[in-house]
C-alpha positions in Angstrom: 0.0 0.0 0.0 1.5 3.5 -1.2 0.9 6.6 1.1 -0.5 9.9 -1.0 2.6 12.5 -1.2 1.7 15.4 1.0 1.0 18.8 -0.7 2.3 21.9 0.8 0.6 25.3 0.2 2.8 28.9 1.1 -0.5 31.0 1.6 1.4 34.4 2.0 1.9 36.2 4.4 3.8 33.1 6.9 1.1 31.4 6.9 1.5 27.1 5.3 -0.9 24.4 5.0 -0.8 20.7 3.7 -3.0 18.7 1.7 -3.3 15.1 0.4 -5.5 13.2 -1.2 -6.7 9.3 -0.4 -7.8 6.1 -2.5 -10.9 6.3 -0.2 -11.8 10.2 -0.1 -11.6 12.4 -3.3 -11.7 15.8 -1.4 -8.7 16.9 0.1 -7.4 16.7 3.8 -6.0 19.8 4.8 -3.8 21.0 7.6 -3.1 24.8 8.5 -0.5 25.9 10.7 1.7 29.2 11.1 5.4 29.0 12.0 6.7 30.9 14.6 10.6 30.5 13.1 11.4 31.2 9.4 11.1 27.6 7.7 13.1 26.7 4.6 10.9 23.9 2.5 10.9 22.2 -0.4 7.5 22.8 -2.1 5.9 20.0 -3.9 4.2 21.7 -7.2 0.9 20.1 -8.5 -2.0 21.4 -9.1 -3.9 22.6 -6.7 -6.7 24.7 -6.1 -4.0 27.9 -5.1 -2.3 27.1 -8.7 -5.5 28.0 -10.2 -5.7 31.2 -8.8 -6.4 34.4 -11.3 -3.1 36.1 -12.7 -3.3 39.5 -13.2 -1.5 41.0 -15.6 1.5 43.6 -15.4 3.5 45.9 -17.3 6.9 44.7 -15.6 7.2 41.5 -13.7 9.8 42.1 -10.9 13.0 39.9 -11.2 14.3 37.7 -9.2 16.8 40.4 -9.1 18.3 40.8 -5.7 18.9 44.6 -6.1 16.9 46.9 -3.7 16.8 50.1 -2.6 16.2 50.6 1.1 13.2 53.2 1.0 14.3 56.7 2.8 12.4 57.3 5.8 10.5 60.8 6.4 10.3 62.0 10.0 8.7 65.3 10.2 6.3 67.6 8.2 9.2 70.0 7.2 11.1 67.4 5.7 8.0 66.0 3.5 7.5 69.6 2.5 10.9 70.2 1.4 11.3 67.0 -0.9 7.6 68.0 -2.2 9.1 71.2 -3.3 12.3 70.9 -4.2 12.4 68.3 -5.7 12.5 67.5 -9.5 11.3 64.2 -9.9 7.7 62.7 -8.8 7.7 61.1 -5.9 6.1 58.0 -4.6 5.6 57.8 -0.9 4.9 55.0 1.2 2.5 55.5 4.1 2.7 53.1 6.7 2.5 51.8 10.2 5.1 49.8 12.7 1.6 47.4 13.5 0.3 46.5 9.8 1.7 43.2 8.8 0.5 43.8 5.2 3.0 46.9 5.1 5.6 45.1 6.8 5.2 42.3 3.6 4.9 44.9 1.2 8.2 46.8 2.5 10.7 43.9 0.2 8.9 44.2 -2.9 8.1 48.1 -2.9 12.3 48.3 -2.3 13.1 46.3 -5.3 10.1 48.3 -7.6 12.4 51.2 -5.9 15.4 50.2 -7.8 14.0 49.2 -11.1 12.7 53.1 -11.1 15.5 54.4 -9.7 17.2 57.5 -10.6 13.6 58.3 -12.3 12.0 58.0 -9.1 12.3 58.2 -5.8 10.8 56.4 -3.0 10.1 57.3 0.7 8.0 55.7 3.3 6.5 57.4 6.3 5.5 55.8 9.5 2.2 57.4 10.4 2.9 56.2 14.0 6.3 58.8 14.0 4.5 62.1 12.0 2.3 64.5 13.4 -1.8 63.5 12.9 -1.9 66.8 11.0 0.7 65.4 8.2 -1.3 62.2 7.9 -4.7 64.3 7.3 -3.3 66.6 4.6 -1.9 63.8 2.4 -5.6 62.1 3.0 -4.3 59.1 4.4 -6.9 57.1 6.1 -6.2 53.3 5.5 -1.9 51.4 5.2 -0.4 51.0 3.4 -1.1 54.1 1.2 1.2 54.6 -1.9 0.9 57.7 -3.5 2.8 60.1 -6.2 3.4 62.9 -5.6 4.6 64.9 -8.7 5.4 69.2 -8.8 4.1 69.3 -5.0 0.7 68.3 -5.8 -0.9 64.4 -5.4 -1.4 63.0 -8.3 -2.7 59.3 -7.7 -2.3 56.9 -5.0 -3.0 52.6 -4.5 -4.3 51.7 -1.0 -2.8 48.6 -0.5 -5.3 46.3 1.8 -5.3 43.4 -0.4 -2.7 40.9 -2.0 0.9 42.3 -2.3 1.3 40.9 -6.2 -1.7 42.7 -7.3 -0.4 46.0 -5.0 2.9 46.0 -6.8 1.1 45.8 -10.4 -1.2 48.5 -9.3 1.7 50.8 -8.3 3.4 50.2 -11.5 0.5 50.9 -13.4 0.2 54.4 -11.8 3.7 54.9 -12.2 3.4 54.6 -16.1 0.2 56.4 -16.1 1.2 59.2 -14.3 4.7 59.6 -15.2 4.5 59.1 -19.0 1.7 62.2 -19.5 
């Protein structure tokens, strides 16, 4: 008697689960469970019901490219209204906070989306937790993470990033080339 090979599923963010299948049950068993130390495993690829997940399609794919660029921090309102004004190319800025775990898994891939745009762009984040209240209000961030552009001083378009950090990136490159190329 064989055993069924054990499937396991990376469900972003840190989050794993396993499934097989048996001779006597069609549907698959499943097994969810969150590490609480990195884990390095080897993925079996079949098809699954994860595989068949909609693609969305993008203008650039990101590499596997290990460049990044860390994203400079901004502390205080005079700062963000310096680099708003005297600055010659747009801007995208990165609203965040030190307790949203979907900005903390966004932070990687928005740093390597930094260096593919870099010197055209230039990417900040800002902690909404370390800013004045009055700062977060006049950019008209209410939800993180916010990504905005910020081109001759003025907002020009922003992504809210609340759902899945593929489609994020995609929607940020797509208002990069919108607002950038007109």
């Amino acid at each position: 008697m064989s055993l069924p090979l054990p499937i396991l599923h990376y469900n972003p963010p840190y989050s794993f689960f396993f499934s097989s299948t048996t001779a006597s049950r069609s549907s698959p068993i499943s097994i969810s469970f969150k590490p609480q130390r990195p884990l390095f495993l080897l993925l079996h690829l079949l098809p699954s019901p994860l595989n068949a997940l909609p693609q969305r399609q993008h203008h650039h794919q990101l590499g596997d490219s290990p460049l990044s660029i860390q994203l400079t921090p901004i502390s205080t309102d005079d700062q963000f209204d310096h680099l708003l004004h005297h600055n010659q190319h747009p801007l995208i800025i990165v609203w965040v906070a030190n307790w949203c775990r979907k900005c903390i898994y966004l932070k990687p891939k928005l740093e390597k989306l930094a260096a593919e745009y870099y010197p055209r762009l230039c990417f900040y984040t800002v902690d909404v937790n370390t800013v004045s209240h009055k700062l977060v209000a006049r950019a008209g961030v209410t939800k993180m993470p916010t990504i905005q552009l910020w081109k001759d001083g003025k907002k020009q378009a922003e992504v809210i990033g609340g759902h899945n950090a593929y489609w994020v990136i995609g929607d940020v490159q797509e208002m990069i080339e919108n607002e950038c190329n007109t």
